[in-house]
N, C-alpha and C positions, 0 to 999 in steps of 0.2 A: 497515560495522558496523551489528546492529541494535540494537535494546533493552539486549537479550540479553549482548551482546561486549562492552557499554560496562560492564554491571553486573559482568560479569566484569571485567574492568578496572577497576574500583571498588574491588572486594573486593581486588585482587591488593594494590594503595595501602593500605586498611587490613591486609594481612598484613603487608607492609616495615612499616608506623611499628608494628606493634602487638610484630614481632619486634624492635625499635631498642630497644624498652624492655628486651632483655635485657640491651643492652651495662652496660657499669661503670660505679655511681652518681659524682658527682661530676665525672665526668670535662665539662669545658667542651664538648668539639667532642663527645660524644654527644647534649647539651642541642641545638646547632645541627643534629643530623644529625635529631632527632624533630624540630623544628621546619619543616622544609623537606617531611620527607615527610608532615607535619599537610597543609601547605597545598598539597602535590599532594593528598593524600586532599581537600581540600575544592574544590579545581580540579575534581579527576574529578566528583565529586556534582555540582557546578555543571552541566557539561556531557550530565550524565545527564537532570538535574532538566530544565535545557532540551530534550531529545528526548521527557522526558515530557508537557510542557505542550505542545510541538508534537504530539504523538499524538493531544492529547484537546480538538484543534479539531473543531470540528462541522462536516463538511463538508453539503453543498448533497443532503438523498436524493430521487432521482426518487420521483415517483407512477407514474411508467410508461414501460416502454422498449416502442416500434413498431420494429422492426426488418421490413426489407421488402427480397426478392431482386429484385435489378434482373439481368433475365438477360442484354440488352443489353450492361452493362458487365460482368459477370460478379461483382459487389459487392453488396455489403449496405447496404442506405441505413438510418440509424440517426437517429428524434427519439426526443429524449428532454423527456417535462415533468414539470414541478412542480409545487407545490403554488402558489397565488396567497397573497400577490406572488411573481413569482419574482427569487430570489437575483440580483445583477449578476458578469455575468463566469464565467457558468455554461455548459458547452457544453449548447447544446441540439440541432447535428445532428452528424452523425458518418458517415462515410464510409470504409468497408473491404471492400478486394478480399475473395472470396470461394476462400480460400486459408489452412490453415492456420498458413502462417509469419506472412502478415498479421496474424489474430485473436492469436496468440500475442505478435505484439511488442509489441502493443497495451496487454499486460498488464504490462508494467513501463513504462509511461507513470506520471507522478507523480499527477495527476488521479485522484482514487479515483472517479468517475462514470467515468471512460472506462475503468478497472482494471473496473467491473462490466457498461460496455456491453458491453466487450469478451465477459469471462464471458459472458454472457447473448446475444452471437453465435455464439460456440463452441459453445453448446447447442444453437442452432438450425440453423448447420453440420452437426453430428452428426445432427439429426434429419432434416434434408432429404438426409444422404447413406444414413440407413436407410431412407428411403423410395425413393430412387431405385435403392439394394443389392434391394430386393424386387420392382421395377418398377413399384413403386405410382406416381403423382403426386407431388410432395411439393410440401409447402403454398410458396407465394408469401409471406406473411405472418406474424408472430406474435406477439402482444402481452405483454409480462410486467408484470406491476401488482406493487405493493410489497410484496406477502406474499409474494414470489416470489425477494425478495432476500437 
């Protein structure tokens, strides 16, 4: 579920309690039926509220991805730095066969630096196989700096 499906889910909680209010005034077990689907409606909010405050951690953004074809292993050797100090418990290298299923699985990795290495080797995959599509050389090397992300 993301953002998205929980918000829908939200919404769904206030349509039941906001529809409860049509039932029969007076009546006791309608009093208890709005009450319960109050505190699911404020359950779901709680659990939304939480995926929000988790969204809007600040993670770790490089200053620059070196990505570099090691033709030997047939892989992409990936550092990645930062800014000083850097962040603890940051990846700083990274290592992916040079293969499309690789770079792609890469991208649902939880890690949003490795979600951008990854990006940012895909690109360079592509450009090293239109170089080689044309017979050209294609670069060994390629640096992306942060206006790049």
């Amino acid at each position: 579920m993301d953002l998205e499906d929980v918000a829908r889910w939200v919404r769904e909680a206030e349509r039941d309690r906001d529809q409860s209010y049509s039932l029969v005034e007076g009546d006791g077990f309608g009093d208890i039926v709005r009450e319960e689907l109050q505190r699911e409606v404020y359950r779901r909010r709680r659990v939304m509220y939480d995926l929000q405050s988790v969204a809007r951690v600040a993670m770790a953004r490089p200053e620059m991805i070196l990505v570099v074809y090691d033709a030997r292993s047939a892989s992409y050797e990936c550092r990645i730095f930062y800014k000083e100090p850097r962040p603890a418990g940051v990846v700083e290298r990274l290592s992916v066969e040079a293969g499309w299923w690789s770079i792609l699985d890469l991208r649902t990795d939880p890690d949003p630096v490795v979600r951008l290495t990854s990006e940012k080797v895909g690109e360079f995959h592509s450009l090293r196989g239109r170089f080689s599509d044309e017979g050209a050389p294609a670069p060994g090397r390629r640096v992306f700096y942060a206006n790049e992300f």
